[in-house]
C-alpha positions as CSV (number, residue, x, y, z in Angstrom):
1,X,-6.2,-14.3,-0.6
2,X,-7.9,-10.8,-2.4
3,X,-9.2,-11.2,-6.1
4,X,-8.9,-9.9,-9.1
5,X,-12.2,-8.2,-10.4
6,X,-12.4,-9.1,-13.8
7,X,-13.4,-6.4,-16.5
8,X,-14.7,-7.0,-19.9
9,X,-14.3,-4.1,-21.8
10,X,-11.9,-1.0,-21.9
11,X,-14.8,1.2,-20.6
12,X,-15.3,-0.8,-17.3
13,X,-11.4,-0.7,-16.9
14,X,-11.3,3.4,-17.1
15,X,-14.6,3.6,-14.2
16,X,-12.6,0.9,-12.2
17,X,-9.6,2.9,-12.4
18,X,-11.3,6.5,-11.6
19,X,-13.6,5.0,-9.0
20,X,-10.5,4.1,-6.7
21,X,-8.0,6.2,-5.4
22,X,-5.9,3.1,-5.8
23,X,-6.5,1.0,-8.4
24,X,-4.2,-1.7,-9.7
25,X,-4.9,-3.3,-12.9
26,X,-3.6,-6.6,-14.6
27,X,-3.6,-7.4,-17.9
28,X,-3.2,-11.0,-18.9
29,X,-3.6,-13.2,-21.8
30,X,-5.8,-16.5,-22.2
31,X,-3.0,-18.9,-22.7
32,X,0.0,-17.1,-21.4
33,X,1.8,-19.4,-18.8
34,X,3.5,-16.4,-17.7
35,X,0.5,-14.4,-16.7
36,X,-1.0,-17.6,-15.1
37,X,2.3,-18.1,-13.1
38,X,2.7,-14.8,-11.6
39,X,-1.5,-13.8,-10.9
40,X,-0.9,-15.8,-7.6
41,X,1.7,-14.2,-6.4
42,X,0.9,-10.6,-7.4
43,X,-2.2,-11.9,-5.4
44,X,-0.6,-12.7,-2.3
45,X,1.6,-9.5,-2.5
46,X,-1.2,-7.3,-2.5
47,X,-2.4,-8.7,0.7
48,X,0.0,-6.1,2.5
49,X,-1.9,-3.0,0.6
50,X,-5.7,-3.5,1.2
51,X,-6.6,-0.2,0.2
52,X,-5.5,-1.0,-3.2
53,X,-8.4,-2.2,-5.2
54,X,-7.4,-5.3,-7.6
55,X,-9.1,-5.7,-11.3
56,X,-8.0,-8.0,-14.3
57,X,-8.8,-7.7,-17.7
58,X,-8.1,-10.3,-20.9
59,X,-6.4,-8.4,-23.4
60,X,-6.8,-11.3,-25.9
61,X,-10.8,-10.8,-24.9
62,X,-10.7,-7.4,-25.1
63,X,-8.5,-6.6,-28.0
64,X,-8.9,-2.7,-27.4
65,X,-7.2,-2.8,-23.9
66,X,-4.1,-3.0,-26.4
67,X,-4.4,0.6,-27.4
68,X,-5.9,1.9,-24.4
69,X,-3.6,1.3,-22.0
70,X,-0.2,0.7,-24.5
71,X,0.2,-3.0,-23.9
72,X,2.3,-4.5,-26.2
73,X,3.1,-8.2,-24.2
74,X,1.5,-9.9,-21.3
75,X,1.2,-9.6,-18.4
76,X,1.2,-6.2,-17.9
77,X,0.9,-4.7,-14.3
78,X,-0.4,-1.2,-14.3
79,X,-0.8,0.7,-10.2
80,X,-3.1,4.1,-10.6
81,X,-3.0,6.9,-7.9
82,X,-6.2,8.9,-8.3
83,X,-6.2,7.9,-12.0
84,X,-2.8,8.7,-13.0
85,X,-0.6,5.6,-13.7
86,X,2.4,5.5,-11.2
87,X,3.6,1.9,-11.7
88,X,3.9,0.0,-15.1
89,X,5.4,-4.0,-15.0
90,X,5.5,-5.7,-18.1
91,X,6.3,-9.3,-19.2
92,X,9.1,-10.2,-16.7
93,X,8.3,-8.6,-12.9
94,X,10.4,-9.0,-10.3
95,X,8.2,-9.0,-7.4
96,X,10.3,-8.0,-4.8
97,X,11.2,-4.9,-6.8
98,X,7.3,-4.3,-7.4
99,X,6.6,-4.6,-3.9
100,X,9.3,-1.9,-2.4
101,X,7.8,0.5,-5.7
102,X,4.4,0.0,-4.4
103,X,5.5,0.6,-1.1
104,X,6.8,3.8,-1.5
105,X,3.4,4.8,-3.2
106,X,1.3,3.3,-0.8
107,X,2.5,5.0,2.2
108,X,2.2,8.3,0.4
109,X,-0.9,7.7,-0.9
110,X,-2.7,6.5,2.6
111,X,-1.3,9.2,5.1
């Protein structure tokens, strides 16, 4: 199963994202059931993109990621193409939906 690199600050999160020409970033929160639920799964359904790199960050830990990135509940689910945000999930994600959006981005992005 591929893991989540975590970040601790808001300017670790903006090298991840430009370091990676696919970068998919998830924002959780400490004691959010939700977030805890779905991290596996989002896990296993990134197994089918490996070229997507993974990183989490704590937005109750790193209160700026707020602002940064717009996050106003948790989880959010954010997918970058060469640092431009292409994919945004928020709170309730269906994954099957999530998974035929980062299809379509995947296969453009990796010809």
């Amino acid at each position: 199963m591929r893991e989540f690199e975590p970040l601790t600050s808001v300017e670790a999160a903006d090298e991840f994202i430009q370091r990676h020409k696919l970068s998919f970033l998830y924002i959780y929160g400490t004691d959010c059931s939700v977030c805890h639920a779905l991290q596996p799964q989002v896990r296993r359904l990134m197994m089918s993109y490996p070229e997507i790199q993974l990183a989490e960050i704590d937005a109750w830990e790193v209160q700026e990621v707020a602002g940064r990135f717009s996050v106003f509940t948790v989880p959010v689910l954010l997918l970058f193409v060469d640092g431009k945000e292409y994919i945004r999930e928020a709170r309730i994600v269906h994954l099957d939906l999530l998974d035929e959006k980062i299809r379509k981005i995947y296969e453009l992005a990796t010809e």
